[in-house]
N, C-alpha and C positions, 0 to 999 in steps of 0.2 A: 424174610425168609424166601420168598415168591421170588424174589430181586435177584439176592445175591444166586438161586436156580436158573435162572435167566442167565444170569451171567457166565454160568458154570458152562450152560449151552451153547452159550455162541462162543465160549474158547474151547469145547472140546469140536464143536463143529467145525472150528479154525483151524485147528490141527488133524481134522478130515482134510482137509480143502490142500494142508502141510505135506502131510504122508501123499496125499494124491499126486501131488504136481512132482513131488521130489520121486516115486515108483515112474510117474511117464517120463520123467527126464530121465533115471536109468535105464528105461523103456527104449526110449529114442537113441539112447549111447551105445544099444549092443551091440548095431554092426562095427562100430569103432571099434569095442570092445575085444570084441572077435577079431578083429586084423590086428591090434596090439597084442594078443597074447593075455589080455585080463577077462576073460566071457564070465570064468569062475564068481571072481569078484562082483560085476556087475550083476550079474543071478544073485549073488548072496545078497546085494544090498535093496534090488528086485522085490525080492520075497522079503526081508525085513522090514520094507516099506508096505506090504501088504499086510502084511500082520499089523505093522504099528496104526495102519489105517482098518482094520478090523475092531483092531482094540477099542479105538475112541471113538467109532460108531458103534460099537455095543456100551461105549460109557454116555454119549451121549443117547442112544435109545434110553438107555436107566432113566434118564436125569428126566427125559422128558413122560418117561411112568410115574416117576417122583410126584411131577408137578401137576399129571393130568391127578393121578389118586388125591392131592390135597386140593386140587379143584372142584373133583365130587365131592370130599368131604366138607365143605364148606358150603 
């Protein structure tokens, strides 16, 4: 059980690491962005990248309360 929580952690913490890089590369595109005519889009995909990296640092916090509570209780 311990394991397969471990495991859970380091692929939701990969997909921190996912959302992260893929928001600074929107990041980094929006003066381009902005001369093309797409600012809108880039913002929208911006902030979907923050939230999606929100999400799975608060799924990953859980996983790691999960695992410290079955460590006390043991």
């Amino acid at each position: 059980m311990e394991i397969l929580l471990i495991l859970l952690v380091v692929a939701a913490a990969g997909l921190v690491l996912f959302s992260l890089g893929r928001g600074l590369y929107y990041f980094s595109r929006g003066h381009q962005a902005a001369e093309n005519g797409t600012a809108s889009d880039n913002l929208k995909m911006q902030n979907q990248m923050m939230f999606a990296r929100i999400k799975w640092q608060a799924i990953t916090i859980m996983l790691l309360v999960v695992i410290g509570l079955l460590a006390a209780g043991n």
